[in-house]
C-alpha positions as CSV (number, residue, x, y, z in Angstrom):
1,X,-44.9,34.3,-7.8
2,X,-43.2,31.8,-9.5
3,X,-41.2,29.7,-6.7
4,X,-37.9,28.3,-7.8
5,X,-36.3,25.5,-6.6
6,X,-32.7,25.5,-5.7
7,X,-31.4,22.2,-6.8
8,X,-27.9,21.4,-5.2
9,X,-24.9,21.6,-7.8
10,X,-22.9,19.1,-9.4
11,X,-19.0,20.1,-8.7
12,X,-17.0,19.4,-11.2
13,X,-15.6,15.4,-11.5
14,X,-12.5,15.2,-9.9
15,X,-9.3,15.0,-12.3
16,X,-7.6,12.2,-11.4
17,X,-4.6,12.9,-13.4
18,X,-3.6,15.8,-11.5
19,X,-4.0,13.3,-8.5
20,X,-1.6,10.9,-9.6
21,X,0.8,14.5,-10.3
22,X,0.8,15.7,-6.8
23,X,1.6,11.9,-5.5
24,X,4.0,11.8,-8.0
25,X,5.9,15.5,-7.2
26,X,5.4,14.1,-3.8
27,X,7.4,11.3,-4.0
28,X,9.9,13.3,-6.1
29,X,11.0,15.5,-3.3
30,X,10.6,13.0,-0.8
31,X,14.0,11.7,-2.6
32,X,15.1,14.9,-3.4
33,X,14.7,16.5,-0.2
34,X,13.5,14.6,2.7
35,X,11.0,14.7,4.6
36,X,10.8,17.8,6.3
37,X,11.2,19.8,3.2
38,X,8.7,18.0,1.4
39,X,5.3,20.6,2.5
40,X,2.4,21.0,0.9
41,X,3.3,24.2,-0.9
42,X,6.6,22.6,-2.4
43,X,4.6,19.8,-3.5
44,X,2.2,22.4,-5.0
45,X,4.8,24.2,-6.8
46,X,6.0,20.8,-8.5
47,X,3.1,19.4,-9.1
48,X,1.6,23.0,-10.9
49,X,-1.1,23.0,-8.9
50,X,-2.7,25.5,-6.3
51,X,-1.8,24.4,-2.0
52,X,-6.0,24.7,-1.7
53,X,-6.6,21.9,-4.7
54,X,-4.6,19.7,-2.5
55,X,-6.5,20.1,0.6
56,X,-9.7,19.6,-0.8
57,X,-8.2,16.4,-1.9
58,X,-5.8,15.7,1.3
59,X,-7.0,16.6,4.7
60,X,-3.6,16.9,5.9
61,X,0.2,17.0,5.1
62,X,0.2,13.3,6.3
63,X,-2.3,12.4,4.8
64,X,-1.0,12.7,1.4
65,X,2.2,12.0,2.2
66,X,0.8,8.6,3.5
67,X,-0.6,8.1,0.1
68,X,2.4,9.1,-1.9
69,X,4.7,6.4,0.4
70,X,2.2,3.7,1.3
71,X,-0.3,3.6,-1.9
72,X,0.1,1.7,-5.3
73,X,1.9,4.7,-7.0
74,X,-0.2,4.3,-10.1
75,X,0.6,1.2,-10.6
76,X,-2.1,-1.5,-10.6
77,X,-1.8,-4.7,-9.0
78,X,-0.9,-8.0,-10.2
79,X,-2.7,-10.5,-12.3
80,X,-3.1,-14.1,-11.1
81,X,-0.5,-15.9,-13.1
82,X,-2.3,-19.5,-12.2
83,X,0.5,-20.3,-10.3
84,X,0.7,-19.6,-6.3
85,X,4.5,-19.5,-5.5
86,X,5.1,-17.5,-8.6
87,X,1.9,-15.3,-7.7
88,X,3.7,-14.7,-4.7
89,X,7.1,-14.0,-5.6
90,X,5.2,-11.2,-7.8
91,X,3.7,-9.8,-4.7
92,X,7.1,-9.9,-2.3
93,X,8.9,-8.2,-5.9
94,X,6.2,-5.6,-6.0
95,X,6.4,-4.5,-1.7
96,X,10.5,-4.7,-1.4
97,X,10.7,-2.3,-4.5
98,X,7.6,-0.4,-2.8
99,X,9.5,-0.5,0.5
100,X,12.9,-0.1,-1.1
101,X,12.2,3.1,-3.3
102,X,14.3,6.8,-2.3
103,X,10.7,8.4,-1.1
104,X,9.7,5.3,1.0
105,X,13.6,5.3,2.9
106,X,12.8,8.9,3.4
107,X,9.1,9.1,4.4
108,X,8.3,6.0,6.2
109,X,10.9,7.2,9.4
110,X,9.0,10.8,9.4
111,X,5.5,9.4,9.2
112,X,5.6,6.9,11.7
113,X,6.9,9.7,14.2
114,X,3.8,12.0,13.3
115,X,1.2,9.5,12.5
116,X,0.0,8.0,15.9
117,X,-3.2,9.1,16.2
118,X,-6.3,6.9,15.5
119,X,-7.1,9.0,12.8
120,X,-4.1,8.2,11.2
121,X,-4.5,4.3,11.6
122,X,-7.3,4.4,9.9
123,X,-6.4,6.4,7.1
124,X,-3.6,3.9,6.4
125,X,-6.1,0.7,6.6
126,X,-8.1,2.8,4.6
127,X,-5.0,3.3,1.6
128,X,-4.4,-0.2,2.1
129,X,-8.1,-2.0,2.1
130,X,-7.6,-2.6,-1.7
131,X,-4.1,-4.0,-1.8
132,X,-5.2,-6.3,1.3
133,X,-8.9,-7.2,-0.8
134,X,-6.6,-8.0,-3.8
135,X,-4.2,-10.4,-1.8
136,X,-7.1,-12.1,-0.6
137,X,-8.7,-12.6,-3.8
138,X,-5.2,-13.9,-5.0
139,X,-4.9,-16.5,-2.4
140,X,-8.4,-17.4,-2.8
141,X,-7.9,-18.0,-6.8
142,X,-5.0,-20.8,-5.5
143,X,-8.3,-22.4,-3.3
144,X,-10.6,-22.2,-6.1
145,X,-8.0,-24.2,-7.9
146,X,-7.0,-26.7,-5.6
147,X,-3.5,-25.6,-4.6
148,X,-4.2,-24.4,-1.0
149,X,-7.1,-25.7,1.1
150,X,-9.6,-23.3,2.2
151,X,-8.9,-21.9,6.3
152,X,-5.7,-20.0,5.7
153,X,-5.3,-16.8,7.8
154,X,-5.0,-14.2,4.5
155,X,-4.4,-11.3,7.1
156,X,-1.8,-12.7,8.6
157,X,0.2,-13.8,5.2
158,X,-0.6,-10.4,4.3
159,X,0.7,-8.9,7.4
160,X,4.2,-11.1,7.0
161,X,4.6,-9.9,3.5
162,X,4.0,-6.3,4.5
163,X,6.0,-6.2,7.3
164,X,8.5,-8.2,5.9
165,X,9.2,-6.5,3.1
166,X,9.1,-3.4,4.8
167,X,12.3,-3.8,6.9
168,X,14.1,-5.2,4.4
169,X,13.4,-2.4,1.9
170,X,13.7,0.2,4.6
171,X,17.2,-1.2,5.7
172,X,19.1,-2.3,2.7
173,X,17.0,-1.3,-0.7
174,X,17.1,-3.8,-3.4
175,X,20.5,-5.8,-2.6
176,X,20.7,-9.3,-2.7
177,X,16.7,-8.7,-3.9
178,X,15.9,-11.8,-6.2
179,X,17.9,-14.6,-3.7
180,X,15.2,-12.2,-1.1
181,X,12.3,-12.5,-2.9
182,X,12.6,-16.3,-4.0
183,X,13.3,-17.3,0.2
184,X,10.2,-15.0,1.6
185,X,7.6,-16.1,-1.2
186,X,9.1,-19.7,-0.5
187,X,8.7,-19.1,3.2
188,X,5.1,-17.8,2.2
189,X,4.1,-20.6,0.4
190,X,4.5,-23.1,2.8
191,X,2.3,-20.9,5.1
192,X,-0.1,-21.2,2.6
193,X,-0.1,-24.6,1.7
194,X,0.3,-26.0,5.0
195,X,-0.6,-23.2,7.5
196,X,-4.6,-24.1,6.9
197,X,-5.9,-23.7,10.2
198,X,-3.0,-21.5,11.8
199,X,-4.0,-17.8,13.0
200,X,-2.0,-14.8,13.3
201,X,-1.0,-16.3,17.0
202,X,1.1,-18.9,15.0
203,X,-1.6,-21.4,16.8
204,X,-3.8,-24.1,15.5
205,X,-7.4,-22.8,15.5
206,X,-8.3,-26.4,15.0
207,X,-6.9,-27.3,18.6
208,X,-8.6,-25.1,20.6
């Protein structure tokens, strides 16, 4: 007898077009409708796509409503420009319109009331690893090039421009937004160029 061995096999690549339609559809009725009305099925129907294709992609409602709000949105991030404040004032631009956008204003409330398990923490470090890795890079670009000196807390500038922009977008959208943007990246640029040594405590590390 011939013995035939069962090789595992290959599923089919995921389509990451029809990804980027269900975050989009997502967001959509986010605006649209709000957060409660924005299920999985509805999002289905927008998007064209079956409710199972979404969970094998997204464990959860959260979960891809956490993606729709909190990740890039299909757009990619920034390119150094060579220039730190202006680098920055492209970063605060990018997380007030983020922030400031119908679906955030509408899913951010929602998801922080359901999201407060430890499971959901680390799904949103885990949407946000790249956009922190990037910011990093970006600050270590104005090192490389003598702007900043090397020590800076990149977590914590990171954590200012998130939160930040956050509360600002959250609370009153895009008004007053360029006079906004030019004081935070200023704010954040003296961080940067002085704040070598400082932690996230506001403390000098080189004191203790």
């Amino acid at each position: 007898m011939v013995k035939v061995e069962n090789k595992p096999r290959l599923g089919r690549p995921r389509d990451a077009s029809k990804d980027q339609a269900v975050l989009a559809a997502a967001r959509r009725l986010l605006a649209e409708s709000g957060y409660q009305q924005t299920t999985v099925s509805a999002v289905a129907r927008r998007a064209g796509v079956n409710t199972p294709a979404i969970y094998r992609r997204w464990p959860s409602r959260e979960a891809l409503l956490e993606e729709a709000v909190y990740g890039p949105g299909g757009h990619p991030l920034p390119d150094e420009s060579g220039d730190l404040r202006k680098d920055l004032e492209t970063w605060v631009r990018i997380f007030l319109a983020r922030a400031a956008r119908p679906a955030a204003r509408a899913g951010v409330p929602g998801l922080l009331a359901d999201s407060r398990s430890e499971e959901g923490r680390a799904r949103l470090l885990a949407i946000g690893a790249p956009v922190r890795q990037a910011f990093a890079r970006m600050l270590d670009g104005a090192v490389a090039r003598g702007e900043i000196t090397a020590g800076i807390d990149d977590a914590f500038l990171f954590e200012l421009l998130s939160n930040a922009t956050s509360m600002r977008g959250l609370a009153r959208g895009m008004g007053d937004a360029d006079a906004y943007i030019r004081s935070l990246a200023g704010a954040l640029h003296v961080l940067a160029t002085h704040g070598a040594g400082i932690d996230g405590t506001g403390e000098s590390m080189v004191r203790r």
